[in-house]
Structure formats: structure tokens, C-alpha cells
MDTraj code that builds the backbone (N, CA, C; nanometers):
import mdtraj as md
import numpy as np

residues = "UNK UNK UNK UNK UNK UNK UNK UNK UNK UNK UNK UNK UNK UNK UNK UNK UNK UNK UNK UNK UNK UNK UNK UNK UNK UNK UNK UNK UNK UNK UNK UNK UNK UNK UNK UNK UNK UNK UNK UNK UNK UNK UNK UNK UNK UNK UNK UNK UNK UNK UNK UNK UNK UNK UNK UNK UNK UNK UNK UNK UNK UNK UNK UNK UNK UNK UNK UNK UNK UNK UNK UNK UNK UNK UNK UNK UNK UNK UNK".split()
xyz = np.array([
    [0.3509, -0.5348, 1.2772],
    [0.3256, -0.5282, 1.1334],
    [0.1854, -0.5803, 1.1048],
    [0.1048, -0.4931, 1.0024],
    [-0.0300, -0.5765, 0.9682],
    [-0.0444, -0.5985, 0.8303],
    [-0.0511, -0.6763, 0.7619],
    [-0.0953, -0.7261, 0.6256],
    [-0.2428, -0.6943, 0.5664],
    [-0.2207, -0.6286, 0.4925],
    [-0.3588, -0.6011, 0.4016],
    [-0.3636, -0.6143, 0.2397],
    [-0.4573, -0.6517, 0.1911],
    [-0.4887, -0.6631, 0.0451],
    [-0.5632, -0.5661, 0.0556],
    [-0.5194, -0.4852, -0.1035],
    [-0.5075, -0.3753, -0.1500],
    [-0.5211, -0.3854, -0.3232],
    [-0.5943, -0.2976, -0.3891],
    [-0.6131, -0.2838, -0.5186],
    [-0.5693, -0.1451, -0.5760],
    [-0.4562, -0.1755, -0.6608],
    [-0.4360, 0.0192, -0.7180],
    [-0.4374, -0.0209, -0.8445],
    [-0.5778, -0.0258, -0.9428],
    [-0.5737, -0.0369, -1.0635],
    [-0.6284, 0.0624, -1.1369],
    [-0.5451, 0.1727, -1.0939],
    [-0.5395, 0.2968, -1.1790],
    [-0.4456, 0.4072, -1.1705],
    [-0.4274, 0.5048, -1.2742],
    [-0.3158, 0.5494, -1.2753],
    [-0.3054, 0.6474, -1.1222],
    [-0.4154, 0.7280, -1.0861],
    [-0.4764, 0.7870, -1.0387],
    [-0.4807, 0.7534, -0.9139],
    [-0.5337, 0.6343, -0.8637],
    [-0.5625, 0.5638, -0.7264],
    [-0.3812, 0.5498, -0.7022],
    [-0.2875, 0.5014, -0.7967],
    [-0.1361, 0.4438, -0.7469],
    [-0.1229, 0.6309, -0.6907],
    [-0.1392, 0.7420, -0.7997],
    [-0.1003, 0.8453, -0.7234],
    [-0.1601, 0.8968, -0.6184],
    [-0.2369, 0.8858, -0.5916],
    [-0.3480, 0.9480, -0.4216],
    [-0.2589, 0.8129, -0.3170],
    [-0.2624, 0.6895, -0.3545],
    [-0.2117, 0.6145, -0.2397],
    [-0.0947, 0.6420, -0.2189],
    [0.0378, 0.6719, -0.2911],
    [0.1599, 0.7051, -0.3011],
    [0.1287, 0.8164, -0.1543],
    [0.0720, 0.9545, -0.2159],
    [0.0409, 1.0203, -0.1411],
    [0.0135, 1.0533, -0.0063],
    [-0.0807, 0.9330, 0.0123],
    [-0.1667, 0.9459, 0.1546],
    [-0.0495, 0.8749, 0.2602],
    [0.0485, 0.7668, 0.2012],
    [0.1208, 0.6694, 0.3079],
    [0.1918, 0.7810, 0.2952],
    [0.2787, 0.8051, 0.2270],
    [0.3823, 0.9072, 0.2486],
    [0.3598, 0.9974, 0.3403],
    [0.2945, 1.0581, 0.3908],
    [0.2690, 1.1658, 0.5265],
    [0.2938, 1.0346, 0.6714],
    [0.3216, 0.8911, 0.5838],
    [0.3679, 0.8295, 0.7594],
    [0.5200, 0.8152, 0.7422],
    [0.5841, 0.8245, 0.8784],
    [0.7179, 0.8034, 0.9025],
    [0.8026, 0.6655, 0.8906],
    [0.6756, 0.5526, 0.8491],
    [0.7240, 0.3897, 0.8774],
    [0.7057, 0.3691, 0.7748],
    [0.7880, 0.2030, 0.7370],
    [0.7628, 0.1260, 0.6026],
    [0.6533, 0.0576, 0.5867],
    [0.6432, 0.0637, 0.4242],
    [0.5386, -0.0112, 0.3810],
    [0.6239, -0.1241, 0.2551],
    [0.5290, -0.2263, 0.2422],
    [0.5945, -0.2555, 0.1538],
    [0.4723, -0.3564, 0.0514],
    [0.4830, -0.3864, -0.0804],
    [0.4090, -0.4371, -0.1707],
    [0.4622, -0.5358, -0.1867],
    [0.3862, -0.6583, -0.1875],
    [0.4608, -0.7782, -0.1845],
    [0.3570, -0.8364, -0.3268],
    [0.4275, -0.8794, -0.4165],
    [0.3503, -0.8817, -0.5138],
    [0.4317, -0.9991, -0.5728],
    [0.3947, -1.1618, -0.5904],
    [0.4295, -1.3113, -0.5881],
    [0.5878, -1.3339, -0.5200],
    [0.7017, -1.3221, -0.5680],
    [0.8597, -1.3215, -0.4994],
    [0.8936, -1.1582, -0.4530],
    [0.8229, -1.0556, -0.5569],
    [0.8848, -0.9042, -0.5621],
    [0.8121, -0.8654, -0.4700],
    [0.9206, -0.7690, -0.3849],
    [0.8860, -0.6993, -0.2800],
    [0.8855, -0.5405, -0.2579],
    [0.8666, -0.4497, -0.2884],
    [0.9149, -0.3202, -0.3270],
    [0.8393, -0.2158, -0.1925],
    [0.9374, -0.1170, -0.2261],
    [0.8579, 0.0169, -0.1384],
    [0.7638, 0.0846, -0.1690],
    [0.6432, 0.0702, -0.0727],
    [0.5159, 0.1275, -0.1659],
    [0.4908, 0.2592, -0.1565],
    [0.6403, 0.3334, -0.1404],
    [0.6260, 0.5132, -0.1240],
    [0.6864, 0.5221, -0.2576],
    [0.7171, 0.4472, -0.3626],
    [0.7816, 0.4683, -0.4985],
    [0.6862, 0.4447, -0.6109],
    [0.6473, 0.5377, -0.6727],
    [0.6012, 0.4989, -0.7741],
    [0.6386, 0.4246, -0.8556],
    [0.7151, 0.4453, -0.9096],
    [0.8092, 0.3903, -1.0402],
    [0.8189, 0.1777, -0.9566],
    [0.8792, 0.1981, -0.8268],
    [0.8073, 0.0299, -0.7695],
    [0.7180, -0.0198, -0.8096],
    [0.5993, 0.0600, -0.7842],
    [0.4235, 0.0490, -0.8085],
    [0.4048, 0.0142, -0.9728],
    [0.4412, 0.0891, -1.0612],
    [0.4543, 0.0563, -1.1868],
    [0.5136, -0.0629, -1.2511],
    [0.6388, -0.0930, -1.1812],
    [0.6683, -0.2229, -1.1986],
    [0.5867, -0.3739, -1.1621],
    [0.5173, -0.4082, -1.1235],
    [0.4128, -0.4577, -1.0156],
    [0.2695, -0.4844, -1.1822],
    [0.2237, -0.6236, -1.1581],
    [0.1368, -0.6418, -1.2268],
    [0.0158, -0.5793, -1.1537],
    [-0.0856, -0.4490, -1.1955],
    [-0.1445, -0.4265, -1.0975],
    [-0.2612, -0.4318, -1.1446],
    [-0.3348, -0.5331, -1.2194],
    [-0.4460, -0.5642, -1.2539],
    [-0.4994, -0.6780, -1.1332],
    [-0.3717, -0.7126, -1.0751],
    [-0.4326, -0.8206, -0.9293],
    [-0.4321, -0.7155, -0.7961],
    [-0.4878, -0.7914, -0.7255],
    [-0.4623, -0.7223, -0.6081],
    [-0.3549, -0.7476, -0.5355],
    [-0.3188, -0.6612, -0.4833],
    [-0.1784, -0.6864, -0.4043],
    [-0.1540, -0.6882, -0.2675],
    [-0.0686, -0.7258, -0.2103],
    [0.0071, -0.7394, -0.0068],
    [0.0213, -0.6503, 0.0536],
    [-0.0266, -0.5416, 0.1242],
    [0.0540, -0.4297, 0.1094],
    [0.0744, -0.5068, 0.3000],
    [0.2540, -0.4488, 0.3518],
    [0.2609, -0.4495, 0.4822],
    [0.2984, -0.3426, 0.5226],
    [0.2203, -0.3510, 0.6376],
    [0.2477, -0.1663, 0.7330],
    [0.3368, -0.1924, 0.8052],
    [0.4583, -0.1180, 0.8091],
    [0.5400, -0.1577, 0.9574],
    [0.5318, -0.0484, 1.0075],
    [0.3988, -0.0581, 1.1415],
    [0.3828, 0.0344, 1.1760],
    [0.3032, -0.0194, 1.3640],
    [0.3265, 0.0497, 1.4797],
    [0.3442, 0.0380, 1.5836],
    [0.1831, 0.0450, 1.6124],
    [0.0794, -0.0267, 1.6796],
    [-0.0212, -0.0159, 1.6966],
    [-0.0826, 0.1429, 1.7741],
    [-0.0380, 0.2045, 1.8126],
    [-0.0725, 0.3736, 1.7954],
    [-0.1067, 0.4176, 1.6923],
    [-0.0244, 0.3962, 1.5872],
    [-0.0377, 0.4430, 1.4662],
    [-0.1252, 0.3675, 1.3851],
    [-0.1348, 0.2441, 1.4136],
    [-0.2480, 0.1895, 1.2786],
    [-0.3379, 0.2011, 1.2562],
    [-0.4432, 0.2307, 1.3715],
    [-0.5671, 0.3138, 1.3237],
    [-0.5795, 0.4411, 1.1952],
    [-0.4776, 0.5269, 1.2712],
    [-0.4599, 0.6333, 1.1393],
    [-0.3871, 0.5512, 1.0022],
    [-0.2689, 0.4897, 1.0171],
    [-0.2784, 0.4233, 0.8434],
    [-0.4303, 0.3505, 0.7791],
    [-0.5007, 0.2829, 0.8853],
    [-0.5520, 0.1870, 0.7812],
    [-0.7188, 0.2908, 0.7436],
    [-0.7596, 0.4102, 0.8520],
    [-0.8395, 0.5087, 0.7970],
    [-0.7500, 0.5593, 0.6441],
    [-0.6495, 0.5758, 0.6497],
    [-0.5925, 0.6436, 0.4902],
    [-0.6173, 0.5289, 0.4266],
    [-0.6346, 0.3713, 0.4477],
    [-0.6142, 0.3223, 0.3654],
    [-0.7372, 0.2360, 0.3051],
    [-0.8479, 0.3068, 0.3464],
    [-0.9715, 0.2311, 0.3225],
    [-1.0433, 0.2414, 0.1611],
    [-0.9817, 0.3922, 0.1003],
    [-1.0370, 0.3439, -0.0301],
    [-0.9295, 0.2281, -0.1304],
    [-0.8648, 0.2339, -0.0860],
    [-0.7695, 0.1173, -0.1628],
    [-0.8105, -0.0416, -0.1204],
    [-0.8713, -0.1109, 0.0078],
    [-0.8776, -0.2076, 0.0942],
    [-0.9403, -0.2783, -0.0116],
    [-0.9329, -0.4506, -0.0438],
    [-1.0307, -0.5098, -0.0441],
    [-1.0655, -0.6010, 0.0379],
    [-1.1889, -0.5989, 0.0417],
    [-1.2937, -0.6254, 0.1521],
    [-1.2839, -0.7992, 0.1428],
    [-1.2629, -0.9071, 0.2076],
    [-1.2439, -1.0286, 0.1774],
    [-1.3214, -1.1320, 0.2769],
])
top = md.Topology()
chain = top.add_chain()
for i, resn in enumerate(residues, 1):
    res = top.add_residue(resn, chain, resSeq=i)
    for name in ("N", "CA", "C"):
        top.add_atom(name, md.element.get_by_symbol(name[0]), res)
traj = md.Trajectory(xyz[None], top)
């Protein structure tokens, strides 16, 4: 599993990211202060204060993480 901070503060960016994870076969998840949700759901994503940045975790097998975290570079913040 790898942990990344992530920003979707727009209506627009939540739909392209929805998007781009969804073509992977593994979980993700938004961890946002106690709430934890699936970050292939919008309607999750909406619930979610998303003026902060948020947790996102990949559960995903190191083969594969190169290709998630290339999908996931316009969302990343840089820290």
C-alpha cells in the first residue's frame, strides 16, 4: 500500500480522477480526518470536505504502482 496527498478541489478534477483510478482493478481509499470512503465513488468524494487536501491509499502491488501514481500526478501535492 502507498499513501499519497492529493487535492480534488473541483467539480471537474473529482470527475477526471474518479475516471483515471477506475481503469485499475485494486482499492483506493480517501481518508479524510475519522471518514474513510472509496475513492471510485463519487457521491463518497462529495461527501468529503474538499477544500483540504486529502489521504488518498493505493492498495496496489508494486508492479502496478508506477502506472497508478503516473495517472495520479495531476492530482499529487508536492510536499
Amino acid at each position: 500500500m502507498k499513501t499519497v496527498i492529493i487535492s480534488l478541489n473541483s467539480i471537474d478534477k473529482v470527475k477526471s480522477f474518479v475516471n483515471d483510478i477506475s481503469k485499475f482493478n485494486f482499492d483506493f481509499d480517501l481518508v479524510s480526518g475519522r471518514y474513510v470512503i472509496d475513492a471510485k465513488s463519487i457521491m463518497g468524494i462529495f461527501s468529503l470536505d474538499l477544500s483540504k487536501p486529502i489521504e488518498l491509499n493505493v492498495h496496489a502491488e508494486n508492479e502496478n504502482l508506477d502506472a497508478v501514481m503516473e495517472k495520479l500526478k495531476p492530482y499529487l501535492i508536492e510536499e
